[in-house]
C-alpha positions as CSV (number, residue, x, y, z in Angstrom):
1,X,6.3,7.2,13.5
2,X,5.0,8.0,16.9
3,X,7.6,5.8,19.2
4,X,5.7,5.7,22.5
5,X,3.6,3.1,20.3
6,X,6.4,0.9,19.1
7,X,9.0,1.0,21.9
8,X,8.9,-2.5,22.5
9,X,9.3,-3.7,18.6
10,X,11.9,-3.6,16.6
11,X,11.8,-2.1,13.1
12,X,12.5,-5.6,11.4
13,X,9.4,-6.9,13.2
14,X,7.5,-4.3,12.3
15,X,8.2,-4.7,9.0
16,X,8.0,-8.4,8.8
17,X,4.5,-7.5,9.9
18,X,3.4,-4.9,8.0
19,X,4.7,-7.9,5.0
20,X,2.6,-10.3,6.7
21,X,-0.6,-8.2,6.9
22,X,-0.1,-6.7,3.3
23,X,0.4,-9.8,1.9
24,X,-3.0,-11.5,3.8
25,X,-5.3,-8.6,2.6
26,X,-5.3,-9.1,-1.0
27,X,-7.0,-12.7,-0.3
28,X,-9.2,-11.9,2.4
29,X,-10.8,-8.6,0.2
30,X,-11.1,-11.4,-2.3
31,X,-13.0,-14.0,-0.5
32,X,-15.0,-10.5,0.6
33,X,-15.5,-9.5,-2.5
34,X,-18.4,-12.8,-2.6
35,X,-20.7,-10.8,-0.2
36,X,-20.3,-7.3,-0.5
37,X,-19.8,-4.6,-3.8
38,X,-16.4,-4.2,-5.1
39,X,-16.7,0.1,-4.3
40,X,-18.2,-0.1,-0.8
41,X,-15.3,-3.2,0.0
42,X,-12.5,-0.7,-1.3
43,X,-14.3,2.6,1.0
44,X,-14.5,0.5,3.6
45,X,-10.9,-1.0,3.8
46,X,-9.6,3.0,3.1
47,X,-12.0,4.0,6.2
48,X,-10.6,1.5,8.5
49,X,-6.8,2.6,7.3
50,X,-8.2,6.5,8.0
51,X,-9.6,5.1,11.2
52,X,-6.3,3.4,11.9
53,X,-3.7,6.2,11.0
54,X,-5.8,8.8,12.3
55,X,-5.6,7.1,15.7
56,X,-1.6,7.1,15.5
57,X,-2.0,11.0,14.7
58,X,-4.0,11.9,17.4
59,X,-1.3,9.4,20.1
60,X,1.5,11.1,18.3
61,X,0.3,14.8,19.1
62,X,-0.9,14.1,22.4
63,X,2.4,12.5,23.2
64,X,3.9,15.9,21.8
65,X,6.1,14.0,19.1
66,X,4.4,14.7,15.4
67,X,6.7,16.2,13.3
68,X,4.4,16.6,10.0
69,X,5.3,19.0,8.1
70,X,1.9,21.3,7.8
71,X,0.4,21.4,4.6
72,X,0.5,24.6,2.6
73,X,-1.7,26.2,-0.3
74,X,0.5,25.3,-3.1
75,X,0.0,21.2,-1.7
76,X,-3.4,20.9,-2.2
77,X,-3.3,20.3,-5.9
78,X,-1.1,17.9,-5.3
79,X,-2.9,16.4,-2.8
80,X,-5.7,16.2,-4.5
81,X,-4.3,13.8,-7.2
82,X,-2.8,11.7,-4.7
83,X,-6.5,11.2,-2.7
84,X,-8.4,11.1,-6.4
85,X,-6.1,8.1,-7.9
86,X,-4.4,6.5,-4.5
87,X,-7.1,6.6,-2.3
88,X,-10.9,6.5,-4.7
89,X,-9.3,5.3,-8.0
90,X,-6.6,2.7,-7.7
91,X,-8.7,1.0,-4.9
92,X,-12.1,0.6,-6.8
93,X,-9.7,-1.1,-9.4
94,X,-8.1,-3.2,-7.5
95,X,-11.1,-4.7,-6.0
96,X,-12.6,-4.7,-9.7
97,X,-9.4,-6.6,-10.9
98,X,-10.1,-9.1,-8.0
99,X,-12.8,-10.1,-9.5
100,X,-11.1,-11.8,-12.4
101,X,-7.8,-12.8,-10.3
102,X,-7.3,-15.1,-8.0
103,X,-6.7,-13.5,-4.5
104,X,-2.7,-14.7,-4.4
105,X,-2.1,-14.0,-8.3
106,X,-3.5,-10.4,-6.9
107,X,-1.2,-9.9,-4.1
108,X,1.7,-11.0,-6.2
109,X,0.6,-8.3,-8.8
110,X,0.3,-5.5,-5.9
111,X,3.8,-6.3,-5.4
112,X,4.6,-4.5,-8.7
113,X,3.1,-1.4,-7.6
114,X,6.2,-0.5,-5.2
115,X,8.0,-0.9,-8.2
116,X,6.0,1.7,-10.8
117,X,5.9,4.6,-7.8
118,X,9.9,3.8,-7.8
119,X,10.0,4.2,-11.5
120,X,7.6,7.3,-11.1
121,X,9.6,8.8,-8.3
122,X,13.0,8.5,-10.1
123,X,12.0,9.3,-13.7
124,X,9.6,12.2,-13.0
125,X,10.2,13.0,-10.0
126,X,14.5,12.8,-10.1
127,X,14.4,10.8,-6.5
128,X,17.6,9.4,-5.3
129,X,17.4,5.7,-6.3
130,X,21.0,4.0,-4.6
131,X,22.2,0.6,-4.6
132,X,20.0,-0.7,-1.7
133,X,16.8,0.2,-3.5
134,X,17.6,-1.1,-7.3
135,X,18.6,-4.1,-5.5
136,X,15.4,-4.3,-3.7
137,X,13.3,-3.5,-7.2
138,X,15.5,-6.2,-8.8
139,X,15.0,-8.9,-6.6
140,X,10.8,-7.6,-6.5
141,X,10.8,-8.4,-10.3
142,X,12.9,-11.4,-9.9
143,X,10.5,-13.4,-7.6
144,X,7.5,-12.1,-10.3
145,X,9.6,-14.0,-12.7
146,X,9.6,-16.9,-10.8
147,X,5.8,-16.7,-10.6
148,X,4.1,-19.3,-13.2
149,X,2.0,-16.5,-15.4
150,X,-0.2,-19.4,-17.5
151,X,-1.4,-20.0,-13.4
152,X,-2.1,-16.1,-12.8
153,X,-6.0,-16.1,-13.8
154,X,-7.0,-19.4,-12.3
155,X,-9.5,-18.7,-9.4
């Protein structure tokens, strides 16, 4: 995180935030989704996020702070799947699933997907999962159960 940016904010803020904004763009892609293809909604929203990070990459190396690690030969591959099915695949589909979802029903459902890169972290992946974070998951898929499911597909 480049911290000449958020001196001023605290990390609970920023997270609260980030929530906030996460949360509002489920519903607004939806009500977007009347005017505009479901593909060139989804490229468009990853441009602005490429616009947006790559503007935080550029402050952070001016400011002489990025610590990336640089990407070696043996990443790419890797790489590759994570730009094929997190930034072309899984974003077409979720803006094709809008389609038949409401817009909050979706954001709810988006919620799940911290959950399944958790799951896929730990199980193939053998990431530490402690307390903090099966507490988190756990309460994630409590609130889902608290969601009326009969109400999911109502536009």
């Amino acid at each position: 995180m480049n911290h000449s940016l958020f001196t001023r904010y605290s990390g609970p803020l920023l997270a609260l935030a980030s929530a906030a904004l996460f949360g509002a763009s489920t519903p607004v892609a939806k009500l977007m989704l009347g005017v505009t293809d479901p593909l060139l909604l989804a490229g468009l929203l990853y441009l602005g996020s490429g616009i947006g990070l790559g503007i935080t990459g550029l402050s952070a190396r001016l400011s002489g702070r990025a610590a990336e690690a640089p990407l070696r030969r043996h990443d790419l591959p890797w790489l590759g799947l994570i730009v094929l099915f997190g930034g072309v695949l899984g974003p077409a589909l979720l803006m094709a699933g809008l389609r038949s979802a409401s817009g909050g029903a979706g954001s709810l459902l988006l919620n799940t997907e911290s959950l399944a890169t958790m799951a896929i972290a730990w199980i193939l992946f053998r990431e530490n999962v402690d307390r903090r974070l099966f507490a988190g998951a756990t309460a994630i898929l409590a609130a889902h159960s608290c969601w009326p499911g009969q109400r999911m597909g109502h536009r």
